[in-house]
C-alpha positions, 0 to 999 in steps of 0.5 A: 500500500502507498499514498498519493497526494494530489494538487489544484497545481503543479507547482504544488506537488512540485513543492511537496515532493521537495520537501519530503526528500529534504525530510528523508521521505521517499516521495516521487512525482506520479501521474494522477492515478486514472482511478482518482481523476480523468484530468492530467495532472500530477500527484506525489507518491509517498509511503503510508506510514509518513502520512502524519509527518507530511501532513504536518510538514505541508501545515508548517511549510504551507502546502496545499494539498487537495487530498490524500488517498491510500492505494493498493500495489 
């Protein structure tokens, strides 16, 4: 299982995956997942088990993510 966050814009995922490889949390840029949006765009992969530390991370930091989503393999 995995995380995905999404974003109204790109310059938001790319401002979220930056700051989570400057934590240390394995994060990487990813297509919207068909199954969340017909809409292009980009979504960050990251691991579940961060989720609590990125979310706090995106408060201090202010990022806006539009939702988080947990997906099978």
């Amino acid at each position: 299982m995995f995380c995905i966050a999404t974003f109204e814009t790109t310059h938001m995922a790319l401002r979220f995956e930056k700051m989570c490889r400057a934590a240390g949390i394995n994060a990487r840029i990813t297509p919207v997942p068909r199954e969340l949006s017909a809409s292009c765009g980009l979504a960050c992969r990251f691991p579940c088990e961060a989720r609590d530390h990125v979310r706090a991370l995106c408060e201090k930091n202010h990022v806006e993510v539009a939702e988080y989503h947990k997906m099978e393999e």
